[in-house]
C-alpha positions as CSV (number, residue, x, y, z in Angstrom):
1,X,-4.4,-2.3,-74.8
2,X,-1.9,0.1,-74.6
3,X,2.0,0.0,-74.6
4,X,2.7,-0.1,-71.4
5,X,0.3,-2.5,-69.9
6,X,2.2,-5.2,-72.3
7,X,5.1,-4.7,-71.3
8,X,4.5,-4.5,-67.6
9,X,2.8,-7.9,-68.3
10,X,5.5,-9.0,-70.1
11,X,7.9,-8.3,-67.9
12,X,5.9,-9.6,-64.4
13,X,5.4,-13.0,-66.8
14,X,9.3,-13.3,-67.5
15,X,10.0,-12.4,-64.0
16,X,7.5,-14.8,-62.0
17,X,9.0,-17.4,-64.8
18,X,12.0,-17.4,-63.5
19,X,11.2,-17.5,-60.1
20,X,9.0,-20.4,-60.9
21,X,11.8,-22.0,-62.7
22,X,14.3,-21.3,-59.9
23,X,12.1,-22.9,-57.2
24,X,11.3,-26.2,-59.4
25,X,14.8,-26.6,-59.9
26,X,15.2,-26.5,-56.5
27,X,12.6,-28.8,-55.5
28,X,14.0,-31.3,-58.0
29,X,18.0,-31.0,-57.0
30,X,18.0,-30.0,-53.4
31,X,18.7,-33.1,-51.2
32,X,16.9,-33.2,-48.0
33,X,13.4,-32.6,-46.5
34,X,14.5,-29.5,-45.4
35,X,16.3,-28.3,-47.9
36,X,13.7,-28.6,-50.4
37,X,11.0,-26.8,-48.3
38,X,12.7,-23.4,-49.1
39,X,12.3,-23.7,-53.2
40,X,8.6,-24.4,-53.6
41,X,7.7,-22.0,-50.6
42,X,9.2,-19.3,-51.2
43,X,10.8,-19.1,-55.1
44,X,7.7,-20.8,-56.8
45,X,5.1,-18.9,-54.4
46,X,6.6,-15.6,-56.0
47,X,6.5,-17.3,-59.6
48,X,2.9,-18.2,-58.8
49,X,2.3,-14.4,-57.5
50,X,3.6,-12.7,-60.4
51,X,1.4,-14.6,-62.6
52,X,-1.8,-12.9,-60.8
53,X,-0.6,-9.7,-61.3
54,X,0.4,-10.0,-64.8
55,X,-3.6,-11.4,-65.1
56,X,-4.5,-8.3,-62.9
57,X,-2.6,-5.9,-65.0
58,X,-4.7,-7.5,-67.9
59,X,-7.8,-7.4,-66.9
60,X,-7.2,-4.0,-65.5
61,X,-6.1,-2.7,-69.3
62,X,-8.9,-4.6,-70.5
63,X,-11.8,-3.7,-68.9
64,X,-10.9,-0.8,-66.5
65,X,-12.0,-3.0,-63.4
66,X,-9.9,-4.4,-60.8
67,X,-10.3,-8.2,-61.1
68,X,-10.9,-9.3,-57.1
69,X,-10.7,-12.8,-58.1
70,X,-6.4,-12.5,-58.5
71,X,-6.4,-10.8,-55.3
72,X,-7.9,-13.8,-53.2
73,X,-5.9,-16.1,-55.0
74,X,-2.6,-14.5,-54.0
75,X,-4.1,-13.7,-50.6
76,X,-5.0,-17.3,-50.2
77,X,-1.7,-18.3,-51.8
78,X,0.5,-15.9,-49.4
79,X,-1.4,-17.2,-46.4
80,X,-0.9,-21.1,-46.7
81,X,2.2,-21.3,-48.0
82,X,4.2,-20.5,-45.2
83,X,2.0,-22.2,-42.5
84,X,1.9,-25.4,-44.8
85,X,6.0,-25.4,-45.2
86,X,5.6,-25.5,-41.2
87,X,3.6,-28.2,-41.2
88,X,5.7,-30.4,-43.7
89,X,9.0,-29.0,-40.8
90,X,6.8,-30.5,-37.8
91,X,6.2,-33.5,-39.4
92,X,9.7,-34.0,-40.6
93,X,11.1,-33.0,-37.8
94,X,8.7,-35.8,-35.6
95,X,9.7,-38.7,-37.6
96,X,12.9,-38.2,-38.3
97,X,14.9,-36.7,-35.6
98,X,15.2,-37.2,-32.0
99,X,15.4,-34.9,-29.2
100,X,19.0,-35.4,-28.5
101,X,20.2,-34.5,-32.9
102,X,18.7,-30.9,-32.4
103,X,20.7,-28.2,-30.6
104,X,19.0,-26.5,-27.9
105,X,16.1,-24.1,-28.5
106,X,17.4,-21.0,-26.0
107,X,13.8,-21.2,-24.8
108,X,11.7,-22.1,-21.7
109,X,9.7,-24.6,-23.0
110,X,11.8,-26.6,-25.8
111,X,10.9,-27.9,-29.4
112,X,6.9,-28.0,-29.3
113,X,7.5,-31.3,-30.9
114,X,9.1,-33.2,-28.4
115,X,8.8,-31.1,-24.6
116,X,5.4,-32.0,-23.0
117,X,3.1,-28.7,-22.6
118,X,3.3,-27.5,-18.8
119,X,0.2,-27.9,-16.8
120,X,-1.8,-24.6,-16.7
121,X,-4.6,-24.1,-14.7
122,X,-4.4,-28.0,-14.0
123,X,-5.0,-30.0,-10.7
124,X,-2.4,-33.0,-11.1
C-alpha cells in the first residue's frame, strides 16, 4: 500500500473519530429530547461515514476494486438517519407538548401532529 493511501486513511479515521466522539458527547450531555436528536444524527452519522471511506480507500489500495458494499452502507446510513431523527421529533413532539406550547407554523394547515387532515375528495 502506498504512502498516500495511509495517510488519507489515517487522516478520514482521526477525522470521523472525532466527529464520532463529538456526537457521543453530545448525546450523553445534552438535556432534552430535542436537543439530543442533533448529536447522534448528524455529528456521529459523519463519524460513522468517514469510517466507510477510510475502509473504501483501503480496499481500493488493496485490491484496485471499488468495494460497493461501503457505498450501500453509507447510502443506507445517509438515508435513515434523517427520516428516523423525524420520527423520534413526531413522537416527542405528540406526547409531550400540546398544541397551545408551540408557536404557530406560518402555514395552511398547522403541525401535522395535532391539525386534522382536510377532507379531499370526501363526501361529509
Amino acid at each position: 500500500m502506498s504512502f498516500a493511501a495511509e495517510i488519507l486513511i489515517s487522516i478520514a479515521l482521526v477525522v470521523s473519530g472525532i466527529f464520532g466522539f463529538v456526537g457521543s458527547y453530545g448525546l450523553v450531555k445534552l438535556k432534552h429530547t430535542l436537543q439530543r436528536l442533533h448529536a447522534p444524527t448528524k455529528a456521529t452519522t459523519l463519524g460513522v461515514g468517514g469510517v466507510l471511506i477510510a475502509s473504501m480507500i483501503f480496499f481500493y489500495a488493496e485490491t484496485g476494486h471499488v468495494s460497493v458494499h461501503e457505498l450501500l452502507i453509507s447510502l443506507f446510513l445517509f438515508l435513515t438517519a434523517p427520516i428516523t431523527a423525524n420520527f423520534i421529533a413526531k413522537a416527542y413532539l405528540a406526547r409531550n407538548l400540546t398544541k397551545k406550547d408551540l408557536p404557530e407554523s406560518g402555514g395552511d394547515f398547522g403541525w401535522s401532529v395535532y391539525d386534522d387532515p382536510p377532507d379531499v375528495g370526501s363526501d361529509r
